[in-house]
Steps between C-alpha positions, in 0.01 A plus 500: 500500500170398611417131434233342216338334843561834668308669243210265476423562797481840530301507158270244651443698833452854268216310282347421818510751653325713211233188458152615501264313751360166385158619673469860562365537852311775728703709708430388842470704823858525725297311751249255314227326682374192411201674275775726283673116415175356444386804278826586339638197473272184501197608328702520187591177338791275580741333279412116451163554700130501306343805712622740741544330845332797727248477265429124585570528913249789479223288327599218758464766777181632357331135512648433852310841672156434305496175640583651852835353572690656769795766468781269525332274209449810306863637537658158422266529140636836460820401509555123432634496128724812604792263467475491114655856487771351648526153333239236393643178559396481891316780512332411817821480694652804345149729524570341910803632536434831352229550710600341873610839648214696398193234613421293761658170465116305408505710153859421367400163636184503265685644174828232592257202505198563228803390251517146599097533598400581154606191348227279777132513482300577833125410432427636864564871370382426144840478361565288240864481291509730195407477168764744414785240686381238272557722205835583609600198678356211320228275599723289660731721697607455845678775709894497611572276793530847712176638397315203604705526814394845596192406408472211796626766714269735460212270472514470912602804585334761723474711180446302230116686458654807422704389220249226385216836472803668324493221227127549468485871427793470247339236301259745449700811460545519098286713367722682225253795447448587837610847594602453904600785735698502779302751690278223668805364681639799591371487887598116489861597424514785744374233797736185386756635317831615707583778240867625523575876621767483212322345225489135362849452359624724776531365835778294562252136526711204326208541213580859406662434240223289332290766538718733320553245236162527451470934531775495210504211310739643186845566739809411316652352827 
């Protein structure tokens, strides 16, 4: 005779296995590129988020090529809140990792670092601390003890312009009823981004399975 745990179990695993999606997504291509997940996927709102995030890192990519900034720059905008499909506490350093195999190493730099940066004004860009930190911070907030470290760090390195002009184009990058496209990137992408033969989810990196996390967000397991 089959036992009352026994049973709750398999009842448990049945009812999930018939549960409907908690956010119906997009079927996705066998071998999606990173403009299927940014289409399919993260143009479409996010749970515990205010506004799409590709919707956002377009805007911030948008501002960044107006004003001229180079490719790298450009790609890091384009990608840097990617790490919220993922997570959002530490979305810098998650959006990193996600990234590191498919960019050169001064863009997951960028999108690791404008975390800590965002909290610490720059007048020598134009970059003052935002209003919108205040609002959700407090006026008299001061960041974790490891934020303020990475900040220091970054402060003097090599790099720290492209993540500081990352901070400035995503201060500005809110516009709600903005309508962005990814076709303007397109050729950036194709030059900087090391898309996979098998598809993003699919190639055997240590971050594929973020990625597929990500391409089908309702598994059971």
């Amino acid at each position: 005779m089959e036992s009352g745990q026994s049973a709750d179990l398999k009842a448990l695993g049945a009812r999930m296995a018939r549960a409907e999606p908690a956010e119906p997504v997009a079927a996705m291509p066998d071998k999606p590129t990173l403009a299927d997940i940014y289409r399919l996927r993260l143009l479409r709102p996010i749970k515990s988020l205010p506004f799409p995030p590709a919707k956002h890192m377009i805007q911030c990519a948008t501002l960044a090529m107006r004003a001229g900034a180079d490719e790298q720059t450009v790609l890091a905008c384009l990608l840097h809140d990617i790490g919220f499909a993922v997570m959002r506490p530490d979305h810098g350093w998650w959006g990193a990792q996600l990234i590191e195999p498919y960019v050169s190493p001064e863009v997951s730099w960028a999108v690791r670092y404008h975390q800590a940066l965002r909290f610490y004004a720059d007048e020598s860009v134009g970059y003052a601390y935002p209003e919108m930190y205040v609002q959700m911070f407090g006026q008299d907030y001061r960041p974790p003890a490891y934020i303020e470290a990475a900040y220091r760090y970054a402060r003097n390195h090599r790099w720290y312009m492209g993540a500081r002009l990352l901070t400035l184009y995503d201060d500005y990058g809110f516009d709600r009823s903005a309508e962005p496209s990814m076709e303007p990137f397109l050729d950036v992408i194709g030059r900087h981004f090391r898309q996979p033969e098998e598809g993003l989810g699919y190639d055997g990196t240590p971050v594929a399975h973020m990625w597929r996390s990500i391409i089908d967000p309702n598994k059971p397991l």
